[in-house]
C-alpha positions as CSV (number, residue, x, y, z in Angstrom):
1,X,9.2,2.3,-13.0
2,X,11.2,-0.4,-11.4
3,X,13.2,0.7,-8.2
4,X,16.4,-0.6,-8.8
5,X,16.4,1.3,-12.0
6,X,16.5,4.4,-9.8
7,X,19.2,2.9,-7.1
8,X,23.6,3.1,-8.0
9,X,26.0,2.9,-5.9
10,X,27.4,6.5,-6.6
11,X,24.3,8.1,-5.8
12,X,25.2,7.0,-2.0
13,X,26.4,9.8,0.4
14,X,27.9,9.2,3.8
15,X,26.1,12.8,5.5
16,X,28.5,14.7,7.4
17,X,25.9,17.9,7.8
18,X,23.6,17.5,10.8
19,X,20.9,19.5,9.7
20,X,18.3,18.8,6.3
21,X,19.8,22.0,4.1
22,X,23.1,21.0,4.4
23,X,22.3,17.3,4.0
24,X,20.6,18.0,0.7
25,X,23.3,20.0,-0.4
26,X,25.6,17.4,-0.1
27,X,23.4,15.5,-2.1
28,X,22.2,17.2,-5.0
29,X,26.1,18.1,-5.1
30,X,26.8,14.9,-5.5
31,X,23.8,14.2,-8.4
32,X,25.4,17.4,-10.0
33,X,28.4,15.5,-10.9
34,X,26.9,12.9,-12.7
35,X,24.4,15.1,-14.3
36,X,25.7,18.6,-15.2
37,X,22.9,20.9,-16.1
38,X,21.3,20.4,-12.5
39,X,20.8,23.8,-11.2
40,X,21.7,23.0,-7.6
41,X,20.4,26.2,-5.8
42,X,17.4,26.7,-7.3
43,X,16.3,22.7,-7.0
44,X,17.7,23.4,-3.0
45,X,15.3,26.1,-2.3
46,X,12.9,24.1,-3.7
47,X,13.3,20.9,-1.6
48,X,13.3,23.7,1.7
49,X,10.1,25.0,0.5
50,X,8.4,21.9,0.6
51,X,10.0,20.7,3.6
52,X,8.7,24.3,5.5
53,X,5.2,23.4,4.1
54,X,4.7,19.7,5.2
55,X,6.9,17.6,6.9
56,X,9.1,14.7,4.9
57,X,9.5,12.6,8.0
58,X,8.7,9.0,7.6
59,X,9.1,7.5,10.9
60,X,12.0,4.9,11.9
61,X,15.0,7.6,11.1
62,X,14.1,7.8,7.9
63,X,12.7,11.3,5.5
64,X,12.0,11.4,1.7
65,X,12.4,14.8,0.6
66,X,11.4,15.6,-3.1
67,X,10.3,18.0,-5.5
68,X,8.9,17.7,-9.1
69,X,11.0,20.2,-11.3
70,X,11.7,20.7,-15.1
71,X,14.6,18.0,-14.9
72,X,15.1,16.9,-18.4
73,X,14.8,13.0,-17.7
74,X,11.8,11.1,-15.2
75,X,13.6,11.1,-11.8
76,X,17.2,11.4,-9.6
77,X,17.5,9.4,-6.6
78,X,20.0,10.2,-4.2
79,X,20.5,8.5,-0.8
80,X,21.9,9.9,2.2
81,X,23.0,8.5,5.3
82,X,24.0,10.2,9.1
83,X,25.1,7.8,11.6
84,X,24.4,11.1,13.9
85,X,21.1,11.5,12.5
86,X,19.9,15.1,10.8
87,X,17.5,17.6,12.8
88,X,13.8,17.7,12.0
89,X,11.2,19.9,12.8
90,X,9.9,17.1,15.2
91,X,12.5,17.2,17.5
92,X,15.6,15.0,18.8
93,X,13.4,11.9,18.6
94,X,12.7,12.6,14.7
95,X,16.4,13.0,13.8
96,X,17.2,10.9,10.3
97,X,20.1,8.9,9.6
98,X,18.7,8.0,5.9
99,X,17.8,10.3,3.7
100,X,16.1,9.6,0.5
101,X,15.9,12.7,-1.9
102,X,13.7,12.8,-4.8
103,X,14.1,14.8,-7.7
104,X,11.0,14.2,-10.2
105,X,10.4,16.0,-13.7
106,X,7.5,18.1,-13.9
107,X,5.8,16.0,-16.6
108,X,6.3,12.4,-14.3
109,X,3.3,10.9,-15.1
110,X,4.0,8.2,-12.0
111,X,5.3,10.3,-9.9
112,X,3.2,9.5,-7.0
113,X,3.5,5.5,-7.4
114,X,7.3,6.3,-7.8
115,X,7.1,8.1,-4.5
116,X,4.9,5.4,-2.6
117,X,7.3,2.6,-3.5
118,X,9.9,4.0,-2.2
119,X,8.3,4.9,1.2
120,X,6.7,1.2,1.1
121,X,10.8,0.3,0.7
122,X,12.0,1.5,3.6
123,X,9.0,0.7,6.0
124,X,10.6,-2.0,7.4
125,X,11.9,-1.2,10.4
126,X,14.8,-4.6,10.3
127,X,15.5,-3.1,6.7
128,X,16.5,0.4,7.6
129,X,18.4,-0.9,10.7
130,X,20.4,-2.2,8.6
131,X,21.1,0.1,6.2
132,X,22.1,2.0,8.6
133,X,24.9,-0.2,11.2
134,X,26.0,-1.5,7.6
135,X,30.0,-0.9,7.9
136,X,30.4,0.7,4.5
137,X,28.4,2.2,1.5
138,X,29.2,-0.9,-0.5
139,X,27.3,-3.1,2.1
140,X,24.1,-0.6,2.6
141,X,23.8,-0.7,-1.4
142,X,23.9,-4.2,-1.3
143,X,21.4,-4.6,1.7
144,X,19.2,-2.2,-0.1
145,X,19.2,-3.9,-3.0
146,X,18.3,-7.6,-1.5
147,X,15.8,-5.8,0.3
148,X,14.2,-4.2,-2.8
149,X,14.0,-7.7,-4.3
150,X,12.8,-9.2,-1.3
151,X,15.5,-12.4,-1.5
152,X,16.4,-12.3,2.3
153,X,15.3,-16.1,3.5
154,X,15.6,-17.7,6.3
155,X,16.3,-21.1,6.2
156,X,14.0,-23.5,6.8
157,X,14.5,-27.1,8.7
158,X,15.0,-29.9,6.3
159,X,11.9,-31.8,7.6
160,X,9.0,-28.5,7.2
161,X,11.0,-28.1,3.6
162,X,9.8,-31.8,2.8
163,X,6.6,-31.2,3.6
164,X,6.5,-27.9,2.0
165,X,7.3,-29.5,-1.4
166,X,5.0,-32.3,-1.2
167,X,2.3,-29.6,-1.1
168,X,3.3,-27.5,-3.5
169,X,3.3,-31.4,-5.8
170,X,-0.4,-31.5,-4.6
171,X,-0.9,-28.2,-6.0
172,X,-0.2,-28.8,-8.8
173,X,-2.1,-31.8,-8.6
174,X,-5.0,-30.4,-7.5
175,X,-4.6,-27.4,-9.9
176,X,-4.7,-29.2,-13.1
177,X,-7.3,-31.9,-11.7
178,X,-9.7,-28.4,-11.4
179,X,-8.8,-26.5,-14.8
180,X,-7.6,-24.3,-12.2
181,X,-6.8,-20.9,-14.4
182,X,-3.7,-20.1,-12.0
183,X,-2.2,-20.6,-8.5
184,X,-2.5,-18.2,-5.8
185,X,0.1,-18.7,-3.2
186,X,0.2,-16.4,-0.3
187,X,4.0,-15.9,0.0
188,X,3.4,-14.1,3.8
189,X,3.8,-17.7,4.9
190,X,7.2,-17.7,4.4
191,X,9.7,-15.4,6.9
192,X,11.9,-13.1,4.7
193,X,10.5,-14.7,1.0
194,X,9.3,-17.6,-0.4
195,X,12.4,-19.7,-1.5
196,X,12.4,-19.3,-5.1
197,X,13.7,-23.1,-5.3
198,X,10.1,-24.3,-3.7
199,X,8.2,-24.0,-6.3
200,X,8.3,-25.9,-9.1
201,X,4.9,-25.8,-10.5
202,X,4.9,-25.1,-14.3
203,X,0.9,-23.5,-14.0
204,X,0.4,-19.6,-14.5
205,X,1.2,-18.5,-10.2
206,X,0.5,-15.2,-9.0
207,X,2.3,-14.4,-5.4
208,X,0.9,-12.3,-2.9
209,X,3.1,-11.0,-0.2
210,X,3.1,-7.8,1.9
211,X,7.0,-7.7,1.7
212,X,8.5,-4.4,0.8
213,X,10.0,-6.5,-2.7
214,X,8.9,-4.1,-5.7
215,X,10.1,-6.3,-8.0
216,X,7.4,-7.7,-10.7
217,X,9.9,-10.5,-11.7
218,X,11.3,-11.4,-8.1
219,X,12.2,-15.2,-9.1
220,X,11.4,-14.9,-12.5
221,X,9.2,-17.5,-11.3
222,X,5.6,-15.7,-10.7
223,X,3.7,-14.6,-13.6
224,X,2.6,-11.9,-11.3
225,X,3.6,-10.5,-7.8
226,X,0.6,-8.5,-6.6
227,X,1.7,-6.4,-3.2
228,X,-1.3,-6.3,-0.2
229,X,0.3,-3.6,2.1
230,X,-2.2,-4.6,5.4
231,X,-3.2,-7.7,5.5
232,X,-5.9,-9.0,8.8
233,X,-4.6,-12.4,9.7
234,X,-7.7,-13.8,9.0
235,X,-6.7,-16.5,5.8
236,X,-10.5,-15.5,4.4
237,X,-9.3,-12.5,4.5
238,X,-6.2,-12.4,3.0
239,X,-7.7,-14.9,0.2
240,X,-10.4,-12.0,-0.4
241,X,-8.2,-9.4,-0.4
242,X,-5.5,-11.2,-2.7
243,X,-8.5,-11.9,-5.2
244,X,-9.9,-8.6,-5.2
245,X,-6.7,-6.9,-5.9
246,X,-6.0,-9.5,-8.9
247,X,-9.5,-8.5,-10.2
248,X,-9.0,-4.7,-10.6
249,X,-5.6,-5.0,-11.9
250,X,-7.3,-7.4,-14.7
251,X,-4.8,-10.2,-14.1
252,X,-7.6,-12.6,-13.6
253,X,-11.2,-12.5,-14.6
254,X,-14.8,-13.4,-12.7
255,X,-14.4,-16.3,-14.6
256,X,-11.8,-18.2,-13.3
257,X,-11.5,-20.7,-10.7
258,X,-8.4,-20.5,-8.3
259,X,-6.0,-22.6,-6.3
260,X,-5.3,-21.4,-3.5
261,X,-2.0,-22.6,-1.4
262,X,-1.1,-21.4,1.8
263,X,-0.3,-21.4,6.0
264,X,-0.3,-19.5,9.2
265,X,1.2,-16.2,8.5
266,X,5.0,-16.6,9.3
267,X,4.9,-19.9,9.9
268,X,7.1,-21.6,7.1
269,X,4.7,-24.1,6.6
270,X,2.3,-24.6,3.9
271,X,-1.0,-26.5,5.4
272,X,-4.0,-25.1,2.6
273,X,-4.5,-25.9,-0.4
274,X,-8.4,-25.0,-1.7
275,X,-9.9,-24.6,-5.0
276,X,-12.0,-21.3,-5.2
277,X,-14.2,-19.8,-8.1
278,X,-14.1,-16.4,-7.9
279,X,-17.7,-15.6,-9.6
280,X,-18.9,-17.5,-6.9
281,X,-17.2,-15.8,-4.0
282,X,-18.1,-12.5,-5.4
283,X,-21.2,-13.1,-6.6
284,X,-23.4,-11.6,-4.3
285,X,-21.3,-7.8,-4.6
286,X,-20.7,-7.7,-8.4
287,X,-24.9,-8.9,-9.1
288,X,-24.1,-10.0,-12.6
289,X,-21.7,-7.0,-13.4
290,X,-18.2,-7.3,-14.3
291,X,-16.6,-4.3,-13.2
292,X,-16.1,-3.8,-9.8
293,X,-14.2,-0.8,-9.5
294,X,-16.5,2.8,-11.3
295,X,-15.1,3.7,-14.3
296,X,-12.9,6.8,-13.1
297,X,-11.2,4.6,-10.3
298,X,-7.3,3.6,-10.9
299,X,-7.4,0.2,-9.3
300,X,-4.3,1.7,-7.6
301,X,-6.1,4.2,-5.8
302,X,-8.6,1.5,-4.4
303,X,-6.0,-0.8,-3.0
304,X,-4.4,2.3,-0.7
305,X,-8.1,3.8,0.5
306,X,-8.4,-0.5,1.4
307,X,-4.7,-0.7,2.9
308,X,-5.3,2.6,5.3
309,X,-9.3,1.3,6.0
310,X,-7.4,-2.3,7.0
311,X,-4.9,-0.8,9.1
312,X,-7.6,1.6,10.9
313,X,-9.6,-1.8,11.6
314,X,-6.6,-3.5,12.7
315,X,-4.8,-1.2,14.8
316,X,-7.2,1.9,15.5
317,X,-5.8,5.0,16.4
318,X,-3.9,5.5,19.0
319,X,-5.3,2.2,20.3
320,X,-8.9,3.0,20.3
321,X,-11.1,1.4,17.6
322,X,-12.1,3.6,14.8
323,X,-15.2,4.1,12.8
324,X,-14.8,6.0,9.1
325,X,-16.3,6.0,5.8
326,X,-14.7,6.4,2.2
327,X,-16.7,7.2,-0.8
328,X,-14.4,7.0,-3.4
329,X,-15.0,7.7,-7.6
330,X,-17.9,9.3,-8.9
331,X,-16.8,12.5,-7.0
332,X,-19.4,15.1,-9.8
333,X,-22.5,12.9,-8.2
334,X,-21.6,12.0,-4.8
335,X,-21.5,16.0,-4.2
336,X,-25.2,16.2,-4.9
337,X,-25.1,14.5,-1.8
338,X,-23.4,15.6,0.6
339,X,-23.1,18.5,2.9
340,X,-19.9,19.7,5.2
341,X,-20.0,18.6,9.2
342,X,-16.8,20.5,9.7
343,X,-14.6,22.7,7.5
344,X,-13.0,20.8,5.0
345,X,-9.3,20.5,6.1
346,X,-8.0,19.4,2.3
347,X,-9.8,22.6,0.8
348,X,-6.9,24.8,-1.0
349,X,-3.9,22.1,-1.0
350,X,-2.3,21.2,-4.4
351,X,-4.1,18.1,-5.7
352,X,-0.4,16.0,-5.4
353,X,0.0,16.6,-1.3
354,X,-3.9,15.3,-0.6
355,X,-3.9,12.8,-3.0
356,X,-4.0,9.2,-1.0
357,X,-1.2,7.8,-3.4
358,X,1.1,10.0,-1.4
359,X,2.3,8.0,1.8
360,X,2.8,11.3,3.9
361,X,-0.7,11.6,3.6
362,X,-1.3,8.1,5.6
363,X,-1.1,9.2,8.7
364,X,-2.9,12.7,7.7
365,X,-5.6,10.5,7.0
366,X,-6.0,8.7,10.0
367,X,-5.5,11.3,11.9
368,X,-8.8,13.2,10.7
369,X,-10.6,9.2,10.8
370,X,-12.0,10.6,13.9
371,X,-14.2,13.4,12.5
372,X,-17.6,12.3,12.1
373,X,-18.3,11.7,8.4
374,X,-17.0,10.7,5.3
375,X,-13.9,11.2,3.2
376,X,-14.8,11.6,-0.6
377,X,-12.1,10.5,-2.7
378,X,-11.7,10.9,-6.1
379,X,-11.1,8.6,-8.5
380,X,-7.6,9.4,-9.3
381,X,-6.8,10.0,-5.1
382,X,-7.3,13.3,-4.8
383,X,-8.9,13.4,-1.5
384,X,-11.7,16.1,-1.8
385,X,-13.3,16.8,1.7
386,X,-13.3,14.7,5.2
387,X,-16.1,14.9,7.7
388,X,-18.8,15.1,4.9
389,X,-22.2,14.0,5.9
390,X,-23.9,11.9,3.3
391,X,-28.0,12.4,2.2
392,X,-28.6,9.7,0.6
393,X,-31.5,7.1,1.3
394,X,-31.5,3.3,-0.1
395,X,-34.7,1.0,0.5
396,X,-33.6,-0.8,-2.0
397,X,-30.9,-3.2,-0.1
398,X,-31.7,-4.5,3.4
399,X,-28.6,-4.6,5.8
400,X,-27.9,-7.2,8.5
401,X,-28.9,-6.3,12.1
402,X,-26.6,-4.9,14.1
403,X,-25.2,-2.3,11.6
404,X,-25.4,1.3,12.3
405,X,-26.1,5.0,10.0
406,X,-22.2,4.6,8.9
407,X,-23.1,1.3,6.8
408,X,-26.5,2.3,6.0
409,X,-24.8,5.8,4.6
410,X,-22.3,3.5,2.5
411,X,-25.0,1.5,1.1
412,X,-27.1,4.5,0.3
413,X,-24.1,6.4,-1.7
414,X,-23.0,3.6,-3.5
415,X,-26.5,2.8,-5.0
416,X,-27.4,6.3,-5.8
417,X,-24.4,7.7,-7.6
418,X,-21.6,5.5,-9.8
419,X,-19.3,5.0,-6.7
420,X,-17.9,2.4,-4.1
421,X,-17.5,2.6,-0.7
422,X,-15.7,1.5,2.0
423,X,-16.6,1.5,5.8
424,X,-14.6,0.5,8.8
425,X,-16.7,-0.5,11.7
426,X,-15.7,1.4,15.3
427,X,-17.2,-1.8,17.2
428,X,-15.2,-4.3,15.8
429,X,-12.9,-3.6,13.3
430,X,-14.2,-5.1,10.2
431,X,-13.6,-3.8,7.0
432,X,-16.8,-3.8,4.4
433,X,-17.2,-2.4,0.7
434,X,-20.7,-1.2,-1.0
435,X,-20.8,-1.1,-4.5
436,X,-24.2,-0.6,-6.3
437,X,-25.9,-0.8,-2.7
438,X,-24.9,-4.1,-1.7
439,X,-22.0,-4.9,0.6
440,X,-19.1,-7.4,0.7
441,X,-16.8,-7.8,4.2
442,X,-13.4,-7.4,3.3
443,X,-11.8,-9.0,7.0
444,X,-13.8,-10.6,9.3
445,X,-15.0,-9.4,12.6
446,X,-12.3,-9.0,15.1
447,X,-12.8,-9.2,19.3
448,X,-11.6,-5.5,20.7
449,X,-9.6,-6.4,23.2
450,X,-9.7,-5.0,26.7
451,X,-7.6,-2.8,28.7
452,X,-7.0,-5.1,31.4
C-alpha cells in the first residue's frame, strides 16, 4: 500500500495533551468522526497496552503507536503533532512532538511493511524538523507529502547541469551500443532527488536511492524505484547492493547486462557510466544457480537483515566495531544445528514484535549484536533465537586467510542446510553473504579508525 493513500489533511491533529493517553485520545477522537463505528475506548486501551509492553519511541521526537484490531477496512492513520512535546517512558529527552498512530485490521496481510514505511518516512531528521516549525497544519501536510514523494531538490549550477545531461546522452549511448537490458542510476548522487527533468533516456531505468520517497512512480519516469536503506560509500558497493536487491525482487534476471550511471554520493555530479553483466559479477556466489535467496525467504526480509548488518559494519555500536552472524531461511534445518550460548531473549514474544520487518526491533537487534553467536531468522523475519552457536563443519569451500570461526560458521550453515547467511566482520567492518557454502562481500573493507 502506497503512503499517501493513508495521509489527508483531516487526519492532522494539533496535540494539546502532554502526555501519550491523552494524545491518542485526541486522536482516535478525531478518526471517530470520519469513521463512526470506531470503538474509541476499547482501540485506547489497546494502543496503552502495547505502549506499557514495548516502547513506540522512534528517536528524533517522533513515536508510532499502533495496534492491529478488527477494524473493518486495512488501516487509519492519524497524525499528531505537540510543539511541547508528549512524555515518554524515556524521560524529558524522549518527549514527542509528532505522533503517528496506527490503527491496522487484524487480517492486514502487510501490516509490518505498512509499519516499516512509515518509520523509514520520518527518519530523516531535516524532514521531521520540519514538520514540526511548519506554521500551520496545511504546510506540515504539504511538507509531508513532498517528503513522501521525495521531490525536494536542490538546485543545481547551470554549468554541473550541462555536464550532468551530456552524461546521461552518453548513457544512453552507451546503453543501446551494449543491448544493455536497463539503466541503473544511483539517484544518492543527487542532494534532495534526482531532477526528474535530467533524464531523458527512453531505455527501461531503475533508480536506486536511500531517500525516505515510498513512492514506486516518483517521476513517472523510473520503471522501478528500488529503496537501499544503508548504503557503504564504497560505489562497488552500492552497485552490488543495488543489483542484488533488483535480483530478489525479480526485476532483472542473471541474465542481463547493466548500465550503470552514477557519482560521489551527494555530489550533484554524475562522473560513471560502466556497463556490468550481472551473471558475471555474481557468478562465483550463485555457482550456476538461479535463485539466490532459499525458497521460504521474502526478498523483503533479506534486504532489512542486509540494511541492519550494513549499518552494524558502518557505524558499530556505540562506536566500537561489531562482529555478528545471521542465518536466515531454512529455520526447520538450521536447528539441527545449533545449540543456545545464552538464553534466548526472543523466546515467548508474539511472532509480529520480533519479526525484523518491524523497525522498533532495529535497535533491539543491535543491541543483542554483541552476544557471542548467531541470530536465526526465519524466512518470513521472525527472529527465532540470538546468541546461538552453530555445529556445522564445511571442508567443502576453502576461505581466504585472515578470516576467523564467525565466517567459517557462515560457510558451514549455508552449505549444510537450505539457508543464506550473512556475517559482519568485528575487524573491519565488511559485510559478506554465504549461500550454498561460498561467500560474496557485500561492502568492501573499511579502515577502523582510531581514537586519537
Amino acid at each position: 500500500m502506497r503512503l499517501e493513500k493513508l495521509i489527508t489533511r483531516s487526519r492532522i491533529v494539533e496535540l494539546e495533551s502532554t502526555t501519550m493517553k491523552g494524545a491518542l485520545g485526541e486522536m482516535l477522537t478525531v478518526a471517530a468522526q470520519r469513521f463512526d463505528d470506531l470503538k474509541v475506548e476499547p482501540i485506547l486501551r489497546g494502543l496503552m497496552a502495547r505502549e506499557g509492553t514495548m516502547t513506540t519511541y522512534l528517536g528524533q521526537g517522533v513515536s508510532l503507536p499502533h495496534v492491529r484490531i478488527k477494524l473493518g477496512r486495512r488501516y487509519i492513520l492519524v497524525i499528531g503533532r505537540s510543539r511541547a512535546g508528549i512524555a515518554n517512558d524515556g524521560g524529558e529527552n524522549n518527549r514527542s512532538n509528532l505522533v503517528l498512530m496506527l490503527l491496522a485490521d487484524e487480517k492486514s496481510r502487510d501490516y509490518l511493511q505498512v509499519l516499516a514505511a512509515i518509520a523509514r518516512l520520518v527518519k530523516s531528521p531535516e524532514l521531521v524538523q520540519e514538520m514540526v516549525e511548519s506554521e500551520t497544519v496545511e504546510q506540515l501536510y504539504n511538507r509531508l507529502i513532498a517528503g513522501l514523494g521525495g521531490m525536494q531538490v536542490r538546485r543545481i549550477p547551470r554549468k554541473q547541469n550541462r555536464v550532468n545531461r551530456l552524461m546521461v546522452r552518453e548513457a544512453e549511448r552507451v546503453a543501446r551500443g551494449a543491448d544493455c537490458d536497463a539503466v541503473l542510476v544511483m539517484g544518492d548522487t543527487f542532494v534532495g532527488g534526482i531532477d526528474a527533468t535530467l533524464w531523458t533516456v527512453k531505455l527501461k531505468s531503475i533508480l536506486v536511492t536511500n531517500s525516505t520517497a515510498d513512492r514506486t512512480d516518483a517521476f513517472g519516469t523510473f520503471s522501478e524505484i528500488i529503496q537501499v536503506r544503508s548504503f557503504s560509500p564504497q560505489r562497488l558497493s552500492q552497485m552490488r547492493s543495488a543489483i542484488l536487491v533488483a535480483l530478489t525482487r525479480g526485476i532483472i534476471a542473471p541474465s542481463d547486462r547493466l548500465c550503470l550511471i552514477g557519482g560521489v554520493l551527494g555530489s550533484n555530479q554524475l562522473d560513471t557510466v560502466s556497463v556490468v553483466e550481472v551473471e558475471r559479477e555474481f557468478q562465483t556466489f550463485m555457482t550456476g544457480q538461479s535463485d539466490l535467496l532459499p525458497d521460504d525467504v521474502k526478498p523483503e526480509v533479506f534486504e532489512r537483515v542486509i540494511a541492519v548488518a550494513t549499518e552494524l559494519g558502518v557505524e558499530g555500536r556505540e562506536g566500537k566495531p561489531v562482529g555478528c552472524l545471521f542465518v536466515l531461511g531454512g529455520t526447520t534445518q538450521v536447528e539441527k544445528y545449533i545449540k543456545p550460548l545464552v538464553l534466548n531473549p526472543f523466546f515467548g514474544y508474539k511472532d509480529e514484535d520480533r519479526n525484523i520487518l518491524n523497525p522498533f526491533m532495529d535497535e533491539t537487534v543491535k543491541e543483542f549484536s554483541t552476544i557471542e553467536g548467531a541470530f536465526v531468522i526465519r524466512g518470513d523475519g521472525v527472529v527465532v533465537s540470538a546468541g546461538s552457536l552453530i555445529q556445522a563443519t564445511d571442508a567443502e569451500h576453502l576461505l581466504p586467510s585472515g578470516l576467523g570461526s564467525r565466517h567459517a560458521a557462515a560457510a558451514a550453515i549455508s552449505h549444510v542446510t537450505e539457508s543464506i547467511a550473512v556475517v559482519v566482520s568485528a575487524s573491519t567492518g565488511q559485510v559478506t553473504l554465504f549461500r550454498r557454502g561460498v561467500m560474496l562481500p557485500l561492502t568492501e573493507k573499511k579502515v577502523i579508525a582510531s581514537a586519537g
